[in-house]
Each structure stands twice: as C-alpha cells, then as structure tokens.
C-alpha positions as CSV (number, residue, x, y, z in Angstrom):
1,X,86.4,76.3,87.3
2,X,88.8,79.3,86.1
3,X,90.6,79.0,89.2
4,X,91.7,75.8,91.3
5,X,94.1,76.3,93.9
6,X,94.5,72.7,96.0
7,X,96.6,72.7,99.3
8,X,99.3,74.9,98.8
9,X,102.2,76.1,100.9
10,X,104.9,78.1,100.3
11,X,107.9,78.6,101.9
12,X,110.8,81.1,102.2
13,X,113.3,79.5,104.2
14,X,111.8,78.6,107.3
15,X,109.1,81.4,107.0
16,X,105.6,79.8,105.6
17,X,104.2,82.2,103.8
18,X,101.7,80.0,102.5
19,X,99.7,76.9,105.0
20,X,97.9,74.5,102.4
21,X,95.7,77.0,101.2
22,X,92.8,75.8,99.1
23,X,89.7,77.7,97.1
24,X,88.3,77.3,93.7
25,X,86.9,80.8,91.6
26,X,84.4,80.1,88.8
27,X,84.4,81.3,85.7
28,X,83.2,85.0,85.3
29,X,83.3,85.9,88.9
30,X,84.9,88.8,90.5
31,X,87.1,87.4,94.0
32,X,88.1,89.9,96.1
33,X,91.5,88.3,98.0
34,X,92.1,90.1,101.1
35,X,94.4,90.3,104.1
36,X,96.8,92.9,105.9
37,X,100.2,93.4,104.9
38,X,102.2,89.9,104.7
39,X,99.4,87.3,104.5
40,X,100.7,86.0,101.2
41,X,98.6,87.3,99.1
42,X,100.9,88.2,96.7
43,X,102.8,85.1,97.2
44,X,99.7,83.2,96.0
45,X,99.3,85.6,92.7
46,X,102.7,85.2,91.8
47,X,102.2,81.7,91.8
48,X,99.2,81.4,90.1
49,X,100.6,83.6,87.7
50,X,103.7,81.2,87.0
51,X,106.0,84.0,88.6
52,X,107.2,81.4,91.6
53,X,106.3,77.2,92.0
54,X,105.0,76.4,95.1
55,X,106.7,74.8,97.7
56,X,103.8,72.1,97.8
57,X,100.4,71.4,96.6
58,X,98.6,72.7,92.8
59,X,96.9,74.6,91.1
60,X,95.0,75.0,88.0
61,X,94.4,78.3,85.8
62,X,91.7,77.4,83.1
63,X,92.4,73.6,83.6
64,X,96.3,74.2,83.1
65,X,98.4,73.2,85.7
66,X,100.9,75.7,87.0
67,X,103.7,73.4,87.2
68,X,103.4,71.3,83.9
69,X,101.7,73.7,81.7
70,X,102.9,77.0,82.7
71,X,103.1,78.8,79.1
72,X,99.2,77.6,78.6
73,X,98.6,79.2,82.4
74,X,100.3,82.7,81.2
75,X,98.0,82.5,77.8
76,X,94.9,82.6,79.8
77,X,96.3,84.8,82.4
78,X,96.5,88.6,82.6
79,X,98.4,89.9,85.2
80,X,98.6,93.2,86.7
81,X,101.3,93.4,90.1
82,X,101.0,96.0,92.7
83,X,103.8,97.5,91.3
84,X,103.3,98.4,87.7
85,X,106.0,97.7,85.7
86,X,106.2,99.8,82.8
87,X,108.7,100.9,80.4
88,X,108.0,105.0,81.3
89,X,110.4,106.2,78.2
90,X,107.4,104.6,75.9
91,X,104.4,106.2,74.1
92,X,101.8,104.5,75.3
93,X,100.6,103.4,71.8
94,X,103.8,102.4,71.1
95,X,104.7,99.8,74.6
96,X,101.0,98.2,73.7
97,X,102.4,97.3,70.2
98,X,105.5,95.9,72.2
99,X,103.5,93.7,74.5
100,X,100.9,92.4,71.3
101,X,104.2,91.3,69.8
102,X,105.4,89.3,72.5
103,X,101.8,87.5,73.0
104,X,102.6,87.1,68.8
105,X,98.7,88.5,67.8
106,X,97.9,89.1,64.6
107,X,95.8,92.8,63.8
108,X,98.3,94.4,66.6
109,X,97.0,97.9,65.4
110,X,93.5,96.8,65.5
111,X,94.2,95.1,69.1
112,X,95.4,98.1,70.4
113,X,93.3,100.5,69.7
114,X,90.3,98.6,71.1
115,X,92.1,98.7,74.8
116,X,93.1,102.2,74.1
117,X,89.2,102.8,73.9
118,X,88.4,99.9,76.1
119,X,90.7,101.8,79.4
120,X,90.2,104.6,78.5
121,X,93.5,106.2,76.7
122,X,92.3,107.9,74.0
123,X,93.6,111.7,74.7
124,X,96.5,110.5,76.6
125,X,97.7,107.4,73.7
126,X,100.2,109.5,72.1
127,X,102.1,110.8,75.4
128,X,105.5,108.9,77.2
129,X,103.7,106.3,80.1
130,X,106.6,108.5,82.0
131,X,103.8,111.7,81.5
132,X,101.1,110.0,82.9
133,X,99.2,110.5,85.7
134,X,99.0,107.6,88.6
135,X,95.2,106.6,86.9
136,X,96.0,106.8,83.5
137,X,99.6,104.5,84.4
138,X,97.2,102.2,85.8
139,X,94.8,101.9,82.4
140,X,98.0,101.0,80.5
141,X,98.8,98.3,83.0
142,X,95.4,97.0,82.6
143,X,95.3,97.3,78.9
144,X,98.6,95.2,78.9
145,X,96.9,93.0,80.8
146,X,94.0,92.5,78.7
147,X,95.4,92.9,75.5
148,X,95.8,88.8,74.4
149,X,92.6,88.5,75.9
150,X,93.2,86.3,78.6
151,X,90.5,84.4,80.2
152,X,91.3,85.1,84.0
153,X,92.8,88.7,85.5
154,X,95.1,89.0,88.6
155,X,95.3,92.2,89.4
156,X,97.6,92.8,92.8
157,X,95.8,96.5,94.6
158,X,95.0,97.4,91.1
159,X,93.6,101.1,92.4
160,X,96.4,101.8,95.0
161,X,97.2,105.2,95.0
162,X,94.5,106.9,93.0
163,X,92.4,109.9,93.9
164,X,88.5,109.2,94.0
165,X,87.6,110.2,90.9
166,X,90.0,107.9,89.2
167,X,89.0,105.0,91.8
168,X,85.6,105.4,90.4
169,X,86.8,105.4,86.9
170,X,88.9,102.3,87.6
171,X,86.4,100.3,89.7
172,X,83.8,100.7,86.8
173,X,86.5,99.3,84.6
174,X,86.8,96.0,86.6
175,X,83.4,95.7,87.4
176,X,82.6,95.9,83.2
177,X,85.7,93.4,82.5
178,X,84.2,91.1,84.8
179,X,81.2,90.8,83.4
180,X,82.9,88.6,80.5
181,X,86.5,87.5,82.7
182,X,87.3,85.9,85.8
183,X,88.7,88.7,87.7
184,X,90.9,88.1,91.4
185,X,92.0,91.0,92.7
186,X,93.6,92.1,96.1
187,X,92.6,95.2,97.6
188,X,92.7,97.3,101.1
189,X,89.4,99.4,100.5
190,X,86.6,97.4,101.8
191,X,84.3,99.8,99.6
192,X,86.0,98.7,96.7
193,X,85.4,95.0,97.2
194,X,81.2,95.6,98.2
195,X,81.2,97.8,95.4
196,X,83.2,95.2,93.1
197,X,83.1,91.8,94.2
198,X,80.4,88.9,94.6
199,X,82.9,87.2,96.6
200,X,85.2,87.8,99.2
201,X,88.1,85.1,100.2
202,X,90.4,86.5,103.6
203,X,93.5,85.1,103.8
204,X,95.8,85.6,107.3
205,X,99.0,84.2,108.0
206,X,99.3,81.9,105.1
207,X,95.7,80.5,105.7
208,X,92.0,81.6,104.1
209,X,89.9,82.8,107.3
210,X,86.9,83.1,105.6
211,X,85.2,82.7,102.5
212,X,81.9,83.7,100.7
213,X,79.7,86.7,99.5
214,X,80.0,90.0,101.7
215,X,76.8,89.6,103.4
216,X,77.2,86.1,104.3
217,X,80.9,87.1,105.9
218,X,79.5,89.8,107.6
219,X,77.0,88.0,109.0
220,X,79.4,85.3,110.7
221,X,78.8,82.9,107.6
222,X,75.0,83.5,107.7
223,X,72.7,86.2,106.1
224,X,72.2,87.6,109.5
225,X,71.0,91.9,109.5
226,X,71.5,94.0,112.7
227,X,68.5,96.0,114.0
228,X,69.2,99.3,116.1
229,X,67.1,99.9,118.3
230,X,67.0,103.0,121.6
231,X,64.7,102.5,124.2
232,X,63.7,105.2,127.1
233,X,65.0,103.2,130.2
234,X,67.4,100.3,130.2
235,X,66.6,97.0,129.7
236,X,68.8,93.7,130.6
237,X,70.4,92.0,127.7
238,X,69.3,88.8,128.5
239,X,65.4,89.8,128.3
240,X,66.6,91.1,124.8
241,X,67.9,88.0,123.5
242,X,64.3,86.5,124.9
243,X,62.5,88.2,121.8
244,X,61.7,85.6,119.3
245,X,64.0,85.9,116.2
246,X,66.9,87.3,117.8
247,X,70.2,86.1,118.2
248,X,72.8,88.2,119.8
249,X,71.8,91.6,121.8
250,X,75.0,94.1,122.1
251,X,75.0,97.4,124.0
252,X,76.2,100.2,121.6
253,X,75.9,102.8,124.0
254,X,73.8,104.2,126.3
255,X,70.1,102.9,126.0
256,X,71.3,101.4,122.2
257,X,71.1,98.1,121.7
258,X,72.0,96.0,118.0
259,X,70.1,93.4,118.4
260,X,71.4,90.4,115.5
261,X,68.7,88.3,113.7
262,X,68.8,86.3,110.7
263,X,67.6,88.4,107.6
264,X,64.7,85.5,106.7
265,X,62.9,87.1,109.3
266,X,61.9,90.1,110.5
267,X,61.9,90.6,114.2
268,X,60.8,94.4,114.5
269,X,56.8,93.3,115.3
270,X,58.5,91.3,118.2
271,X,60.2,94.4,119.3
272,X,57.5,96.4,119.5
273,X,55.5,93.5,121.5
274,X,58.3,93.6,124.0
275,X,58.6,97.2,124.5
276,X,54.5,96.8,125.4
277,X,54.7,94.4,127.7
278,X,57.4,95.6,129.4
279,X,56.4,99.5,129.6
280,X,59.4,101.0,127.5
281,X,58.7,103.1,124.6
282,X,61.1,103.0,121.5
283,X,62.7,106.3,120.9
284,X,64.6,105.0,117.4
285,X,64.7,101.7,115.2
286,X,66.7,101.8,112.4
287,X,68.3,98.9,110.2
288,X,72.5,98.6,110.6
289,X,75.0,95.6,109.7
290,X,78.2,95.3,110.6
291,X,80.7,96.7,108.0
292,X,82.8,94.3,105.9
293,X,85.8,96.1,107.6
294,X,84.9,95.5,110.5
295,X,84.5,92.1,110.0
296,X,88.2,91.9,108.8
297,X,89.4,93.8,111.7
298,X,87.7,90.6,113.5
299,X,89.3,87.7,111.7
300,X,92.7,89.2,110.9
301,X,93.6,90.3,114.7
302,X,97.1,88.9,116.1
C-alpha cells in the first residue's frame, strides 16, 4: 500500500477536526478525497505530508511512518497545497533549479527540463512565476512537486481557479501522472473526480462517509443504474416496485418515475410486461443514474 492511514484524530483545542479516520490507497491509484468546507481534509494532507503530527493514531506513506520516519515520508511525497506557495520574483526555470537543490539531485538541468516539458512550461520557462497566468502557476507547483520524483502526490484543489480550457489541460496532466504515481487529491468539481479518479473516499465532520469507485457510491454501495421511465396515466408506486428486478420506484414528476435496479440485470423487458398487463402505454424510457454530486449532497447534509 502507498497509503495507510490507521485511526486517526486530530484535534485543535477542543475542536476535532479529525474522528479516527482510517483508509488505505494502493499504489498507482488516483483517490479523489472529498468533503465541503471544514471536513479536515486538509488537516489529513498536512499530516500525511509531515506538515502537522496527529493528535492520535498512524499512518504510513510508502511503508514510512509519519511520526518516526518523517524525512523518508517527504522523499516519497510530492505535495502540492491549495494555496500555492511560490516564490513569484523567480524565473520559472530558475525556482525549479532552487527546489532540485534542496531535494540534493544530481543532473538538476536535465531534471528540470523534463518537468518543464512534462507540465507543460515550455514557452512560459523563461518568464517571473509572478507573470503567469493562474494555469501556468499551477504547472510550476506541480512540477515542484514532481521534480524528486516522489512515489505518492497530494495535491490539495490542485485545479481551483482555472478556466475550462486549462482544467482540461490540468486534469489530463493528473490523469497521465497517475498512470505511474499514487495520486490523492481533494477537489470540489464532481466532474473532475468521474473524469479523474477510480476511487472516491468522502470525508464529513472529521469521519470518511463513504468509500469506493463512483459508480458503486452512487449506487448506495452497489452497482445499482436508474431507469426513467413516463407512462400515459399514473400508476401507484407500490405496483412499480412489484416488477421483478426493481428496487426503489421514485416519482420525478408528473407521470415520471426512476425506477432503481441493480445493473446485473436489466429490468426494461419487465417494464414493458407491466405496462401490458396493466393497459398503460410507455411514452419514454431512457437510462439515468444519480449524479456523484448528488450523492454528496446526500451524505454530507447537516
């Protein structure tokens, strides 16, 4: 496991951000970490970064515990906050030859110009950070974080703030690093994490709420679909749940129904049977889920 995170809590006076939170991230998989404002997910970045300790419980980066082996944690760790810190009176060449000498690499120049190319910088390599754009401010942050070639990335809302064409640029980026890197990153766009992430862990108030691939969370922890479906007259909901396969029937309006099922089967023949045998004709059938945000909305309600 990249990633071991065993009963942790963290607390800031008496406020617990943090509730014995526990999860494990494999190696090469991209984790999206969500939760509204104040969950703690950047508490528990920080501390898997080495930034805080914990107030109890551990946790291991690359089989390095946090606590007793933090410089072997920040080896394997790149780490990009949700406020970029950078040195804006740099050239951006210049502040990735500062942060290769601080990791001590050998072949800086080398180094650097392959995450120059690897982000993305190429046209913009010789300007102050200070010049840059929002999306190009965030490549450099990356490439910082990527330049000793760390085993697992943090990055804390790693595309806040950009406009969509540099989201794009930026999410292609992740999704290629992670194709070789454990990547955990927190985000607010529930787009970004279907189009990113394999796996989703929520955290709310200090505690994971759920946690699993995108279509098993939407699905209430199963791989359940949603069929929509408009008859021409109403029909009672409990002669809907009555069709073989289906599990929950919910009015969307007017003669709409989303009828849940689990996605090993397909219940649309047994929807047709019932609308024979009971007279109705059906005026629409389409495929729907519920959406990932949605889902969120559901778990993280006060």
């Amino acid at each position: 496991m990249s990633i071991v995170v065993r009963n942790v809590t963290k607390l800031y006076g008496e406020q617990k951000a943090l509730n014995e939170v526990s999860f494990e991230i494999g190696s090469r998989e991209v984790v999206g970490f969500l939760g509204p404002n104040g969950a703690g997910k950047s508490t528990m970045m920080k501390i898997l970064t080495c930034f805080i300790p914990p107030t109890q419980g551990d946790a291991l980066v690359c089989g390095h515990d946090i606590l007793s082996a933090s410089m072997e944690v920040r080896r394997n760790v790149g780490y990009l906050p949700e406020h970029n810190p950078l040195y804006l009176d740099l050239y951006v060449r210049e502040y990735l030859h500062f942060v290769a000498g601080i990791h001590g690499l050998q072949q800086r120049n080398k180094r650097v110009q392959e995450m120059i190319d690897m982000v993305g910088l190429g046209r913009e390599q010789h300007k102050r950070i200070g010049q840059l754009s929002k999306g190009y401010r965030q490549r450099v942050g990356l490439a910082q974080a990527m330049i000793h070639d760390p085993q697992v990335l943090i990055l804390d809302e790693p595309t806040s703030g950009l406009d969509p064409n540099q989201l794009v640029e930026v999410r292609g980026l992740i999704k290629q690093i992670g194709q070789s890197k454990t990547v955990m990153l927190s985000t607010h766009i529930m787009q970004e994490v279907e189009a990113i992430c394999g796996r989703v862990i929520i955290i709310d108030r200090g505690q994971v709420v759920a946690d699993g691939k995108a279509s098993e969370i939407r699905g209430g922890g199963h791989q359940r679909e949603v069929l929509e479906v408009e008859f021409d007259r109403a029909v009672e909901a409990n002669a809907l749940t009555s069709i073989s396969g289906v599990i929950k029937a919910q009015q969307k309006g007017g003669l709409v129904w989303l009828l849940a099922y689990d996605a090993s089967v397909d219940i649309r023949p047994n929807v047709f049977r019932f609308a024979v045998d009971n007279g109705l004709q059906v005026l629409g059938l389409h495929k729907s889920e519920r959406g990932l945000e949605e889902v969120f909305k559901e778990l993280t309600r006060k």
